[in-house]
N, CA and C atoms of all chains as a GROMACS GRO file, in nm:
protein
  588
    1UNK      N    1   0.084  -0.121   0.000
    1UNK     CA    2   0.000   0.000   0.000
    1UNK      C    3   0.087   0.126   0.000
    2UNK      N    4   0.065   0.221  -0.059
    2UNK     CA    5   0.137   0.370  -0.090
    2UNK      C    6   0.018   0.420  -0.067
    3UNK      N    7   0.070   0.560  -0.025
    3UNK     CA    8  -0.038   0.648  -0.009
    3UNK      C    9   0.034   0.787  -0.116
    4UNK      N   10  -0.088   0.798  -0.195
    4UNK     CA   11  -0.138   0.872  -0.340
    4UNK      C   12  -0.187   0.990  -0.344
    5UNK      N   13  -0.169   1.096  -0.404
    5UNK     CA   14  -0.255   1.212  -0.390
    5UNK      C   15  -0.409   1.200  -0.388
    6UNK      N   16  -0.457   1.087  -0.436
    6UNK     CA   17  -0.624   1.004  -0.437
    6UNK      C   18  -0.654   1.015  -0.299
    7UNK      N   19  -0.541   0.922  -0.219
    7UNK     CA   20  -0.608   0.905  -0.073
    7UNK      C   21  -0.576   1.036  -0.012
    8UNK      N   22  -0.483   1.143  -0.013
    8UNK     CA   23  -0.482   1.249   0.036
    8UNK      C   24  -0.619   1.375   0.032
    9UNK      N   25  -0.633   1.350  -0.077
    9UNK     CA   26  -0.799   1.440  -0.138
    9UNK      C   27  -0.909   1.327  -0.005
   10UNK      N   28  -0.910   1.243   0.027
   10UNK     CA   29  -1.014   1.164   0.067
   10UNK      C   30  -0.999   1.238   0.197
   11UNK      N   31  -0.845   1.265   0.227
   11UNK     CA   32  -0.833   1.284   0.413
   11UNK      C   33  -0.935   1.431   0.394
   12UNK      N   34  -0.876   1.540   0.295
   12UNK     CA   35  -0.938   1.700   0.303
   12UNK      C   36  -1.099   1.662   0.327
   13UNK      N   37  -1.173   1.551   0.266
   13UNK     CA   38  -1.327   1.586   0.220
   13UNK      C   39  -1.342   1.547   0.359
   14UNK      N   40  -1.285   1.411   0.392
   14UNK     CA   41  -1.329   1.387   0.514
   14UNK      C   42  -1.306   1.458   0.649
   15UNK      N   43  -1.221   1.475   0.642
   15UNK     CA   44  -1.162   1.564   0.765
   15UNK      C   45  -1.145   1.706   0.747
   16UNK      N   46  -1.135   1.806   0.642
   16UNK     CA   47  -1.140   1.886   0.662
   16UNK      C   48  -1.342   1.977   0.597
   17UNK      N   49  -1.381   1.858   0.546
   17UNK     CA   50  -1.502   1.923   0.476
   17UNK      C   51  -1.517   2.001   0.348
   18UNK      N   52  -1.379   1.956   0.262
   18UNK     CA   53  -1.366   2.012   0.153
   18UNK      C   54  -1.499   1.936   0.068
   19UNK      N   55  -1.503   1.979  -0.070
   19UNK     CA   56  -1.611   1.895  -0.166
   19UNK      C   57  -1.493   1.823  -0.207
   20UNK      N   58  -1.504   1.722  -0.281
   20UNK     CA   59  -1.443   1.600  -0.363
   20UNK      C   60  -1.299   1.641  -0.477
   21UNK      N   61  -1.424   1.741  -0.510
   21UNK     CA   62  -1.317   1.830  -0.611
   21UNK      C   63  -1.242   1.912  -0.578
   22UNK      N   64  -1.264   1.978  -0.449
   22UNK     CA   65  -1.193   2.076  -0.428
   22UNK      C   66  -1.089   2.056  -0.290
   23UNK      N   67  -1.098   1.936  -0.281
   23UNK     CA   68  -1.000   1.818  -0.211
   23UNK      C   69  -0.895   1.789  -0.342
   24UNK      N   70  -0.940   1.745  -0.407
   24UNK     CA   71  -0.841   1.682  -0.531
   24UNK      C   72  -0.792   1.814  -0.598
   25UNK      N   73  -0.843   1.904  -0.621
   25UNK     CA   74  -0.766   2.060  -0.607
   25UNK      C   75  -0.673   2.116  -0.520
   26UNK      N   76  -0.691   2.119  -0.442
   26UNK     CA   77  -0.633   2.122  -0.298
   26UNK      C   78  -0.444   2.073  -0.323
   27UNK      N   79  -0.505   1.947  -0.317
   27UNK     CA   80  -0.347   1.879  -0.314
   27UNK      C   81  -0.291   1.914  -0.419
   28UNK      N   82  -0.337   1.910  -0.526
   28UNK     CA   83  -0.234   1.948  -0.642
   28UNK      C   84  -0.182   2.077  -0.645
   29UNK      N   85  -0.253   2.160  -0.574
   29UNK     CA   86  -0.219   2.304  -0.532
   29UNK      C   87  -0.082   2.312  -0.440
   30UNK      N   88  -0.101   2.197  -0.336
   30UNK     CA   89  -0.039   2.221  -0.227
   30UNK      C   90   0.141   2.197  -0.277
   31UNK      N   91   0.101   2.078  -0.368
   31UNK     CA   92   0.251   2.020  -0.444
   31UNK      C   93   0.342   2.117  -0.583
   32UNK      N   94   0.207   2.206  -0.609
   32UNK     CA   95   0.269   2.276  -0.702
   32UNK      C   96   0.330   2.401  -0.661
   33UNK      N   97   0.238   2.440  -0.524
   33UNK     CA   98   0.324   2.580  -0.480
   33UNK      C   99   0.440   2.531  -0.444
   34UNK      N  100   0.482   2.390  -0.399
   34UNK     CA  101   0.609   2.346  -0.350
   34UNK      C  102   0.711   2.356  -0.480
   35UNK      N  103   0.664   2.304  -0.576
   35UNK     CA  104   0.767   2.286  -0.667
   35UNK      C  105   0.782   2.430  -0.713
   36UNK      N  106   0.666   2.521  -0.733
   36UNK     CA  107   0.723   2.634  -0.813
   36UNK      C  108   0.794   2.710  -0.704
   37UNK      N  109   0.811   2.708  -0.592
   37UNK     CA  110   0.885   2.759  -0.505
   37UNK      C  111   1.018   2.745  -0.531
   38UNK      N  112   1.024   2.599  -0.545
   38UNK     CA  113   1.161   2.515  -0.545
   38UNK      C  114   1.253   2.576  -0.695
   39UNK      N  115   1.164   2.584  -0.812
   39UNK     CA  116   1.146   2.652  -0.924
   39UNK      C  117   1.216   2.772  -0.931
   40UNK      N  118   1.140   2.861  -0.851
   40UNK     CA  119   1.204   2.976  -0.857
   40UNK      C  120   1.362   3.032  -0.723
   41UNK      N  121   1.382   2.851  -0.699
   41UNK     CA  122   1.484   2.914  -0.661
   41UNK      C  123   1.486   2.942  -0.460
   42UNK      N  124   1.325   2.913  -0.407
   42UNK     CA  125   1.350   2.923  -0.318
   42UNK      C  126   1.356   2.809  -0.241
   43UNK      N  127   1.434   2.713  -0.142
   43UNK     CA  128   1.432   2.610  -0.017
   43UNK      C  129   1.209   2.620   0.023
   44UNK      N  130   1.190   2.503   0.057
   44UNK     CA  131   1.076   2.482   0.168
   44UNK      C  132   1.105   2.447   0.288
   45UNK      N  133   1.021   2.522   0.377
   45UNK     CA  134   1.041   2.455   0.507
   45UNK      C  135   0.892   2.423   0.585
   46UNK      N  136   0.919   2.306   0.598
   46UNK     CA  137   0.764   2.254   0.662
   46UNK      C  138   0.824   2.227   0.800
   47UNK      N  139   0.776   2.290   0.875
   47UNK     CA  140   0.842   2.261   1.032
   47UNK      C  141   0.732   2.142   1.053
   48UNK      N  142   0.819   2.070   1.154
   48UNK     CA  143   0.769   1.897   1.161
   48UNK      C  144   0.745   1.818   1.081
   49UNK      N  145   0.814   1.827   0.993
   49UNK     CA  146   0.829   1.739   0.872
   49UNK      C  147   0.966   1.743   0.794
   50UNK      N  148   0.976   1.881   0.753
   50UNK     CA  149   1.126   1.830   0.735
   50UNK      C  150   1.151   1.974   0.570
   51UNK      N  151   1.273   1.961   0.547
   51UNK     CA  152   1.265   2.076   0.470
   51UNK      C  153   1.301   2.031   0.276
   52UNK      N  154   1.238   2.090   0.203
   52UNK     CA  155   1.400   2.090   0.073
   52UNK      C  156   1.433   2.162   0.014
   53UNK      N  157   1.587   2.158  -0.011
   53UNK     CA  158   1.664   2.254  -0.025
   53UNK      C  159   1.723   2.251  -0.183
   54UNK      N  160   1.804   2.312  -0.247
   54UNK     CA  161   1.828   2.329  -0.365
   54UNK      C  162   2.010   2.289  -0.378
   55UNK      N  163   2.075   2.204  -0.455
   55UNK     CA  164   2.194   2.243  -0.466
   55UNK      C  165   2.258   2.226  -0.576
   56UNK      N  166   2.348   2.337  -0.590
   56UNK     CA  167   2.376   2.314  -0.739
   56UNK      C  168   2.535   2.251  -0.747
   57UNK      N  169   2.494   2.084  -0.841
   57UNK     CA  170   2.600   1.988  -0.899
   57UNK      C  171   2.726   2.082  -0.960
   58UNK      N  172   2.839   2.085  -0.975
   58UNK     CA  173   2.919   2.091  -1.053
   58UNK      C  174   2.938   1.970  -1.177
   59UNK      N  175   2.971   1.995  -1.268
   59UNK     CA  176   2.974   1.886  -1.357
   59UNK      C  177   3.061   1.796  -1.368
   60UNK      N  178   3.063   1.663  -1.351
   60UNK     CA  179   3.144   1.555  -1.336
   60UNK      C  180   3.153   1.470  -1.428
   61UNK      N  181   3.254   1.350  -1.409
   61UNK     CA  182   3.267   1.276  -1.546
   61UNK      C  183   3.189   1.138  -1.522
   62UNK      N  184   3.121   1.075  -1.606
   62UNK     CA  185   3.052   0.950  -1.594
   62UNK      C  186   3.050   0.891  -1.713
   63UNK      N  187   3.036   0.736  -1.682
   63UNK     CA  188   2.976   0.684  -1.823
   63UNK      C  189   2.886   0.605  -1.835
   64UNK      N  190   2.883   0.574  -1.964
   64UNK     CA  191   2.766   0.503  -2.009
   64UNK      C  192   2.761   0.387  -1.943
   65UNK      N  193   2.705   0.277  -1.860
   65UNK     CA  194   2.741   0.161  -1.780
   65UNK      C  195   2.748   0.071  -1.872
   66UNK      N  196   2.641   0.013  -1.996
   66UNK     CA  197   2.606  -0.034  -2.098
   66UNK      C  198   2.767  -0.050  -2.203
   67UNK      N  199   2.772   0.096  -2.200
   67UNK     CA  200   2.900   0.068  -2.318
   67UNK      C  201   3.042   0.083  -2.270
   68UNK      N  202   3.083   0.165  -2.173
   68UNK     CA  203   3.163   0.211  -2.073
   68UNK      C  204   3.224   0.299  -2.136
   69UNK      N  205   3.113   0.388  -2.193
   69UNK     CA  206   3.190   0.513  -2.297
   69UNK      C  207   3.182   0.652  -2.252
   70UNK      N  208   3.256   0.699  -2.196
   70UNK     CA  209   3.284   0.824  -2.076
   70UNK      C  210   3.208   0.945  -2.139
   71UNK      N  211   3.127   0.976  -2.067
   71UNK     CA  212   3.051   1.142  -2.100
   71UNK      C  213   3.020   1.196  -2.010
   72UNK      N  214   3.064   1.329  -1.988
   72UNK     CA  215   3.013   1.429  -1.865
   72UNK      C  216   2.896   1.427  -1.809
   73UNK      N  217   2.848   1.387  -1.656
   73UNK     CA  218   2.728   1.485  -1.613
   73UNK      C  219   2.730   1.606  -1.616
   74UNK      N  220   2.661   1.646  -1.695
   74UNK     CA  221   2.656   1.796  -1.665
   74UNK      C  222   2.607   1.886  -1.589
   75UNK      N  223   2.633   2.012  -1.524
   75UNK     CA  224   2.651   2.104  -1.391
   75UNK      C  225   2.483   1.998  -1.384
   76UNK      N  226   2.416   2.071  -1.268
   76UNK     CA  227   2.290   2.068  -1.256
   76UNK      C  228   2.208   2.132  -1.136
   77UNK      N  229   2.141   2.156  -1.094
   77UNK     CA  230   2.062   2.184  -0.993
   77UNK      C  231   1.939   2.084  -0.885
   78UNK      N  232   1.986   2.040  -0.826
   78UNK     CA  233   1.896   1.915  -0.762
   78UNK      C  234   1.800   1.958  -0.620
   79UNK      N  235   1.678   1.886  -0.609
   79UNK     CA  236   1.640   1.918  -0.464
   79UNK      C  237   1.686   1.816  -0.384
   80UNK      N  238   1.713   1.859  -0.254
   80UNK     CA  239   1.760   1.747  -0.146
   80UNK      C  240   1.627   1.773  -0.077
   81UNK      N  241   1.600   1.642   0.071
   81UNK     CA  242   1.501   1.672   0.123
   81UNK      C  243   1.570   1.622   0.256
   82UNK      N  244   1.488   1.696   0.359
   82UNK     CA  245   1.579   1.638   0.516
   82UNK      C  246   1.439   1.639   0.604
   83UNK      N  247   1.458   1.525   0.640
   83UNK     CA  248   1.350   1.544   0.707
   83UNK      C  249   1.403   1.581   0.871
   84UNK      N  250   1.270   1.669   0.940
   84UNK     CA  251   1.292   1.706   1.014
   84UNK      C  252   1.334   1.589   1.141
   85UNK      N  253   1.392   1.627   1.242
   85UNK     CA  254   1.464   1.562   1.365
   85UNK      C  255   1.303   1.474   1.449
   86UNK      N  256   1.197   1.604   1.466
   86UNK     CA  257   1.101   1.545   1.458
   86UNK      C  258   1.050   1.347   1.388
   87UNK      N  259   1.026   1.376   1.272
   87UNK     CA  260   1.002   1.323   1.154
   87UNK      C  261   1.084   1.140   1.196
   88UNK      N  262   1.226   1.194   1.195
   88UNK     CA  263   1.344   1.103   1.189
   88UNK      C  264   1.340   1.044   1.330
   89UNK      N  265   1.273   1.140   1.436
   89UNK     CA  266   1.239   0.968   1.505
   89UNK      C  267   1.194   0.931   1.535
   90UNK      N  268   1.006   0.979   1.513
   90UNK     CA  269   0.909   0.911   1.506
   90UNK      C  270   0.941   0.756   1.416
   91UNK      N  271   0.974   0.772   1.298
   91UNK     CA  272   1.048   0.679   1.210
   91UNK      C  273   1.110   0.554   1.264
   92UNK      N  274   1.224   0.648   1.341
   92UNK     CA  275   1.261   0.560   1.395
   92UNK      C  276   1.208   0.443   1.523
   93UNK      N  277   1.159   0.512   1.596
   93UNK     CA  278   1.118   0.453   1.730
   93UNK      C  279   0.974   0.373   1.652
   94UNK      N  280   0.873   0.374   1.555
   94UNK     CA  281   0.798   0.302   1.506
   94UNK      C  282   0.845   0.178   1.438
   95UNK      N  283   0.948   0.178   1.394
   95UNK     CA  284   0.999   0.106   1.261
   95UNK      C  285   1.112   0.004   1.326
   96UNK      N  286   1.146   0.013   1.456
   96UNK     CA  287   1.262  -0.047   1.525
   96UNK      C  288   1.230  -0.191   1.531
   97UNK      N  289   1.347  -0.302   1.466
   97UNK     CA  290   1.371  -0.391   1.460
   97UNK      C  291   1.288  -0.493   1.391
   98UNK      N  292   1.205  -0.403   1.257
   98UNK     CA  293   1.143  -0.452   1.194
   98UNK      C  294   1.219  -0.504   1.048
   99UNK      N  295   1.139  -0.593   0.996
   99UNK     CA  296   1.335  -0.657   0.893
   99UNK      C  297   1.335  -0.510   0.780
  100UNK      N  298   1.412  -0.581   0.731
  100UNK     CA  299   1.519  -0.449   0.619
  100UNK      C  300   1.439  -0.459   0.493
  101UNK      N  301   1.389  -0.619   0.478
  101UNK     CA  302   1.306  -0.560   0.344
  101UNK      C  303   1.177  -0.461   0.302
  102UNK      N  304   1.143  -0.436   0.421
  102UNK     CA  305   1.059  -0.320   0.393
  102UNK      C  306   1.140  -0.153   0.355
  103UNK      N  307   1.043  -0.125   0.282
  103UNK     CA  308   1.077   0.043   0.245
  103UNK      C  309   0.967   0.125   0.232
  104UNK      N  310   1.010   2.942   0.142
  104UNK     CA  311   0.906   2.921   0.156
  104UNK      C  312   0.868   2.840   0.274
  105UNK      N  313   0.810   2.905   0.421
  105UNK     CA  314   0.762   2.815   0.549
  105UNK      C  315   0.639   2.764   0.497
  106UNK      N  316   0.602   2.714   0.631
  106UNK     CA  317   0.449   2.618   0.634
  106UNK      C  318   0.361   2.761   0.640
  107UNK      N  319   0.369   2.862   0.693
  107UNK     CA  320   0.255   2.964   0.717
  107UNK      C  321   0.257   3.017   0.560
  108UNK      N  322   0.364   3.031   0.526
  108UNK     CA  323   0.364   3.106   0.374
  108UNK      C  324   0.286   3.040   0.255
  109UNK      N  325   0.325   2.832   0.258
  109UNK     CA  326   0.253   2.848   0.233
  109UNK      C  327   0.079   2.799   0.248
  110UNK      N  328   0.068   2.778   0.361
  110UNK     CA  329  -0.056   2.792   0.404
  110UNK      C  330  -0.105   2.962   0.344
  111UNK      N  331  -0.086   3.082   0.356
  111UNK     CA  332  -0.132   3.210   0.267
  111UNK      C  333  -0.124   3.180   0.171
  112UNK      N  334  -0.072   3.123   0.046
  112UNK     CA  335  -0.064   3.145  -0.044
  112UNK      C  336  -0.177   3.059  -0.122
  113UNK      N  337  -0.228   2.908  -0.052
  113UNK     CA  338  -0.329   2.844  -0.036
  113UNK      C  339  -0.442   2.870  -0.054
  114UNK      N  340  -0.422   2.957   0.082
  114UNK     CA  341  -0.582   3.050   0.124
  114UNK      C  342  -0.582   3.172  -0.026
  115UNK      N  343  -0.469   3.238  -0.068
  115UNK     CA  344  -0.512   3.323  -0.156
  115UNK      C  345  -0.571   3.291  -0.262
  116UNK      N  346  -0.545   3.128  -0.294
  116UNK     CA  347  -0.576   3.114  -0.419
  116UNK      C  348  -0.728   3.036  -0.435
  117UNK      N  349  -0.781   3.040  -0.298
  117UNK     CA  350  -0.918   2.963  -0.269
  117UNK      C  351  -0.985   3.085  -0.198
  118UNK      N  352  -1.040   3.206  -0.263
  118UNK     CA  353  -1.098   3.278  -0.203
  118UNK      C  354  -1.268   3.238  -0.086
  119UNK      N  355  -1.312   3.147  -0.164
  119UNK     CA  356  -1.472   3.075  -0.146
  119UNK      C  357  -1.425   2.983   0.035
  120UNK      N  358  -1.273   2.984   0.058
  120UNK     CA  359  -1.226   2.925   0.177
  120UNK      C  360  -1.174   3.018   0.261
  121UNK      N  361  -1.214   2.980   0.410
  121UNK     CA  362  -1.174   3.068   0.506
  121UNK      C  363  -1.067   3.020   0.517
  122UNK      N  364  -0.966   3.090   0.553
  122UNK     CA  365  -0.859   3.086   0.586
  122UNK      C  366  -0.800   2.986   0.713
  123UNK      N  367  -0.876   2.901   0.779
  123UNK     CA  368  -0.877   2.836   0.847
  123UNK      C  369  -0.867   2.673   0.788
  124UNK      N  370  -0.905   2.711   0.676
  124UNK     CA  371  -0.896   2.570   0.624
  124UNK      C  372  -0.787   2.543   0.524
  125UNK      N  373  -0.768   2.655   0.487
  125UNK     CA  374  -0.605   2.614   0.398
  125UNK      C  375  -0.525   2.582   0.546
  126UNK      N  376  -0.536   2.587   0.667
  126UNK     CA  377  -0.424   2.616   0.764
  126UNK      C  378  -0.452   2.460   0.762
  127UNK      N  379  -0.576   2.385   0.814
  127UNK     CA  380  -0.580   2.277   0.824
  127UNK      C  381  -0.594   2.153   0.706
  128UNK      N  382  -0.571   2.211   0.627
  128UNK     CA  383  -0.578   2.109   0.481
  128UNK      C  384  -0.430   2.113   0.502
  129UNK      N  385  -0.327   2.189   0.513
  129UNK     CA  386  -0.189   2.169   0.511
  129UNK      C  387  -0.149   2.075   0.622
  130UNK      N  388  -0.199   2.109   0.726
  130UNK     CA  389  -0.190   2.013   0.864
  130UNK      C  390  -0.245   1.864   0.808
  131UNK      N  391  -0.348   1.847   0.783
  131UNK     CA  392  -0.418   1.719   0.756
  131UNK      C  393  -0.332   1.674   0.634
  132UNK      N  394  -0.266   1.709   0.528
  132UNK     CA  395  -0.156   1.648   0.455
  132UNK      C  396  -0.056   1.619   0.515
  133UNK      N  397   0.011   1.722   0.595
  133UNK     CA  398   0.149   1.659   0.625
  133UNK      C  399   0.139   1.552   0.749
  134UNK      N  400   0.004   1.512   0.862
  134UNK     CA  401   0.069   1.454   0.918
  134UNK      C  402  -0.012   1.299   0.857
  135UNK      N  403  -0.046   1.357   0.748
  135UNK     CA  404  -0.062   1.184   0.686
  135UNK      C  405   0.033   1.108   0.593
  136UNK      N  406   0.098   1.249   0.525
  136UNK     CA  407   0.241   1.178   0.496
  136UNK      C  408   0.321   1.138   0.660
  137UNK      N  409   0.308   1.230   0.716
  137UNK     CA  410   0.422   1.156   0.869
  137UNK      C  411   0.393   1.015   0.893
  138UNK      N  412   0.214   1.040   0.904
  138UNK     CA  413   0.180   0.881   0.984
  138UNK      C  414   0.222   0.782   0.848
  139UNK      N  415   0.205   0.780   0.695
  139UNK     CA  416   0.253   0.710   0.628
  139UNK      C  417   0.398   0.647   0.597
  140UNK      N  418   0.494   0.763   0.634
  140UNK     CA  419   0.620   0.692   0.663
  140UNK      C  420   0.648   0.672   0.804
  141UNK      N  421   0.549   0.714   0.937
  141UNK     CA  422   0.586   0.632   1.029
  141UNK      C  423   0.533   0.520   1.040
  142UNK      N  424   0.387   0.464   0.940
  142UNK     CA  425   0.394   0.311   0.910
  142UNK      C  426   0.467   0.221   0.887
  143UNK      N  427   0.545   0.267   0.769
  143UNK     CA  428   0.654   0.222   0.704
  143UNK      C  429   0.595   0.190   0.560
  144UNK      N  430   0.499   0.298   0.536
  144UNK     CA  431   0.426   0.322   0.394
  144UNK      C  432   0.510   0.406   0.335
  145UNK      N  433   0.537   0.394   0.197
  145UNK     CA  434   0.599   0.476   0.086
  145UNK      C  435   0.467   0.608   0.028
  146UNK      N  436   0.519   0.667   0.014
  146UNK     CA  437   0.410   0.804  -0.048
  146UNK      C  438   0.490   0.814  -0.213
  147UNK      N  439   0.396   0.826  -0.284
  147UNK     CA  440   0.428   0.877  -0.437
  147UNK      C  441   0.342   0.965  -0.469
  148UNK      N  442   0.354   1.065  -0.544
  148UNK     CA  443   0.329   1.166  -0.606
  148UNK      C  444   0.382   1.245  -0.727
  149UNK      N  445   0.312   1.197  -0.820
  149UNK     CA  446   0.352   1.200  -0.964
  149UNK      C  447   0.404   1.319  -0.973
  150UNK      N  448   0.488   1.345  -1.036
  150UNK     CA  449   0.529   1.478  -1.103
  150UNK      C  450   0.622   1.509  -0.944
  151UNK      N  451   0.570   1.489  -0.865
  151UNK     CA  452   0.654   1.551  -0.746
  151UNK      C  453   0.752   1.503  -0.700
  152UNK      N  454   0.755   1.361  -0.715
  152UNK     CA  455   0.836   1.283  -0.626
  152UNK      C  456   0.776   1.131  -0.479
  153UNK      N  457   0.869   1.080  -0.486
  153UNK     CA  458   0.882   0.941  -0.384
  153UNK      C  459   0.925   0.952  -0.241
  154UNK      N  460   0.872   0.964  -0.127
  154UNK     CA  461   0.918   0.900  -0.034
  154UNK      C  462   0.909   0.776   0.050
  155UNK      N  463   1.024   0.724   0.079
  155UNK     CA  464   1.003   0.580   0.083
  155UNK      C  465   1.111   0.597   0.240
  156UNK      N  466   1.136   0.462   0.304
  156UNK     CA  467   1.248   0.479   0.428
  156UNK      C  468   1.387   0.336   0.360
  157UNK      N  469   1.509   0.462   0.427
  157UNK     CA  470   1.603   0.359   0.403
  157UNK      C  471   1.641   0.313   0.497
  158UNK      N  472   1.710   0.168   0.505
  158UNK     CA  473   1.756   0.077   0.618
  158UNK      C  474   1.915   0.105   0.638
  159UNK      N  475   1.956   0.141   0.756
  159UNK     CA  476   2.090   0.219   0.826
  159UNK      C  477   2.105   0.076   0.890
  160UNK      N  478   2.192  -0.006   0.857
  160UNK     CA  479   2.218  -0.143   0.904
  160UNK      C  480   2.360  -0.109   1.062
  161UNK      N  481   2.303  -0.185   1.176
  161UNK     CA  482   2.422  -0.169   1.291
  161UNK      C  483   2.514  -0.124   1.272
  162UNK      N  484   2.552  -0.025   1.303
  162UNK     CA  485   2.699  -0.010   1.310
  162UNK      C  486   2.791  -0.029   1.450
  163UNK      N  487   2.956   0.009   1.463
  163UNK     CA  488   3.001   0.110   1.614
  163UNK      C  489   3.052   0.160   1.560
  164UNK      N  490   3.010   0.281   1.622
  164UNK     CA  491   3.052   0.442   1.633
  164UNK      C  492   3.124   0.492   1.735
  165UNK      N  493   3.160   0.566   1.708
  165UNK     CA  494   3.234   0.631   1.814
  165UNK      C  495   3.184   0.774   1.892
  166UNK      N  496   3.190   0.746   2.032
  166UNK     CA  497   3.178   0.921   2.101
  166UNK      C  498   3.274   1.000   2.080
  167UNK      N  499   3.244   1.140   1.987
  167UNK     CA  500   3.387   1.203   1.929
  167UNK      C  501   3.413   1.280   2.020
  168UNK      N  502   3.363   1.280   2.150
  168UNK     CA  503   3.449   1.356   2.276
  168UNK      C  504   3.568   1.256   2.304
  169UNK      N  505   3.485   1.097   2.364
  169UNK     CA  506   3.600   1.050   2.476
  169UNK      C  507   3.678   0.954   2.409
  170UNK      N  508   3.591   0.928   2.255
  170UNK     CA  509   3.667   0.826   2.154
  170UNK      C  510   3.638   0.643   2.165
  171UNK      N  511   3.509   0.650   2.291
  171UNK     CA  512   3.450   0.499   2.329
  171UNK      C  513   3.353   0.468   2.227
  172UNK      N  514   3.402   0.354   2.206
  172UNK     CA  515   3.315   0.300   2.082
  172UNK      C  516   3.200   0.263   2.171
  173UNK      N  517   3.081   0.285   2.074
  173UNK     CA  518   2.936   0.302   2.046
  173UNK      C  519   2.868   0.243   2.001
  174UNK      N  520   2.762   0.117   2.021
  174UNK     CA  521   2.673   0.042   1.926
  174UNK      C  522   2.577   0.117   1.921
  175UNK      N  523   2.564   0.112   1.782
  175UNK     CA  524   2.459   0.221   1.709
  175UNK      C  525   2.361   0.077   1.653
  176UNK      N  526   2.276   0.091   1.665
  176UNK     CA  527   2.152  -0.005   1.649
  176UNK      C  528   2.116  -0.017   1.510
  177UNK      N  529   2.062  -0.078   1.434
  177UNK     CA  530   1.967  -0.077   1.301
  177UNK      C  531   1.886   0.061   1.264
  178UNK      N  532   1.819   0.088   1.235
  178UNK     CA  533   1.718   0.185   1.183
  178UNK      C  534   1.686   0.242   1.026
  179UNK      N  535   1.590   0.298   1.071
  179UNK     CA  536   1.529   0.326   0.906
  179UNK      C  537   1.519   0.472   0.927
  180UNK      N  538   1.537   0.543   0.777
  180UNK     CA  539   1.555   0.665   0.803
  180UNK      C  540   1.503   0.738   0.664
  181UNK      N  541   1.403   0.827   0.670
  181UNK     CA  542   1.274   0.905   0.532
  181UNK      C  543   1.404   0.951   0.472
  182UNK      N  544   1.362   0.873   0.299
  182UNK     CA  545   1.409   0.948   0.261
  182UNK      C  546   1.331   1.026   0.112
  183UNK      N  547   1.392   1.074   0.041
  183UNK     CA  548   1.285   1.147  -0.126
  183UNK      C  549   1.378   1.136  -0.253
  184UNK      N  550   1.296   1.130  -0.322
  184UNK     CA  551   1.376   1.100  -0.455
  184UNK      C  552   1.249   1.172  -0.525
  185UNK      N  553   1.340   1.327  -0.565
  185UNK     CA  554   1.261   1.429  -0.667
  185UNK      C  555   1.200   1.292  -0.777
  186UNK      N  556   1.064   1.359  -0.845
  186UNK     CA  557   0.985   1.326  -0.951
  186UNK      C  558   1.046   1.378  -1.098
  187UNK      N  559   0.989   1.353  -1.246
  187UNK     CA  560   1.090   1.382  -1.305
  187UNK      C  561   1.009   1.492  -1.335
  188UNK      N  562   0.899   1.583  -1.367
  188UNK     CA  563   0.824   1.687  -1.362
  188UNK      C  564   0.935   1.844  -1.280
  189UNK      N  565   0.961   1.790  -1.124
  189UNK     CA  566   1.019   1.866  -1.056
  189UNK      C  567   1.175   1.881  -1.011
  190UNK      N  568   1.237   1.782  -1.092
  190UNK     CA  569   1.382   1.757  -1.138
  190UNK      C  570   1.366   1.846  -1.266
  191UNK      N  571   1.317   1.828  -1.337
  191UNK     CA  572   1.310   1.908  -1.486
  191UNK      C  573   1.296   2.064  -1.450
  192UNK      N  574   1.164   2.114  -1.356
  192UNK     CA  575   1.151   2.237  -1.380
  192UNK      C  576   1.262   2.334  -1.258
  193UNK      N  577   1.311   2.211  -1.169
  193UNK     CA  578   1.395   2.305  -1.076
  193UNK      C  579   1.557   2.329  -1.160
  194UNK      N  580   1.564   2.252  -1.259
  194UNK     CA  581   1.718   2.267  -1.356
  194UNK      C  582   1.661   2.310  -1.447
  195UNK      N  583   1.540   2.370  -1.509
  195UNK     CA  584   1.530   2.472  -1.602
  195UNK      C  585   1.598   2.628  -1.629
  196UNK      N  586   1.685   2.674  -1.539
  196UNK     CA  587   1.725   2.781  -1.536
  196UNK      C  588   1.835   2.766  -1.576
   0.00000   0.00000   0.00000
């Protein structure tokens, strides 16, 4: 089981009293102000949850694995995400000594 | 960009909503992503990205004051892997 922007719209109607649609509005709203944030360059910070930040790659050398034929990554800009201290040990203290094949 | 910012920016764009409910539609998302990776449920979200938990297998560590080694236990630890939507538009510049 994963949980989907589907079941997220279900939590707003139910719990917050949104309509159906405007639950399933909602979230896509909520993910896009994140990214165009991220977009334009600025970090998020969701206190109790955790933040992401922006960093920019320098360009390095890699290759093809397939052929082993060397071509640059080039520079780039990536989001990192950290979750908050919070977050990391609820995680933890739930998840303790449960086997490894889960993710 | 904080959680209040954008909780406003929410509310601005849902005039027909009091402002009380963008505060708690943001609340009611994030702590269902929390409770989903403190299940040990993965969250996906297209265009946005994956979070899933990784497994930090035993180690010993060390206390970098007195230099006594440390058993550090198992654990799992959130992590994200950008979507390709928001990998694309954050290296558009």
């Amino acid at each position: 089981m994963t949980l989907t922007k589907a079941e997220l719209a279900d939590f707003l109607f139910e719990k917050v009293g949104l309509n159906k649609r405007e639950a399933k509005d909602m979230v896509e709203t909520f993910f896009e102000e994140i990214r165009a944030a991220l977009e334009n360059g600025d970090s998020v910070k969701l206190s109790g949850f955790g933040n992401f930040q922006l960093r920019n790659k320098p360009q390095r050398p890699g290759r093809n694995p397939k052929t082993g034929e060397e071509i640059p990554i080039t520079a780039r800009r990536v989001v990192t995400f950290h979750a908050s201290q919070k977050l990391k040990a609820l995680v933890e203290k739930a998840n303790r000594g449960k086997p490894q094949q889960q993710q | 960009m904080t959680k209040s910012e954008l909780i406003a920016r929410l509310a601005g764009r849902y005039p027909q909503l009091v402002a009380k409910d963008a505060e708690f539609a943001v609340k009611t998302i994030l702590d269902a992503m929390t409770l989903s990776l403190v299940s040990g449920q993965r969250i996906e979200i297209r265009g946005f990205g994956s979070f899933g938990l990784n497994y930090r297998p035993p180690r010993t560590g060390r206390n970098p004051k007195s230099g006594d080694k440390v058993q550090v236990p198992e654990k799992f630890v959130p992590h994200f892997k950008a979507g390709k939507e928001l990998r694309e538009r954050v290296d558009s510049n």
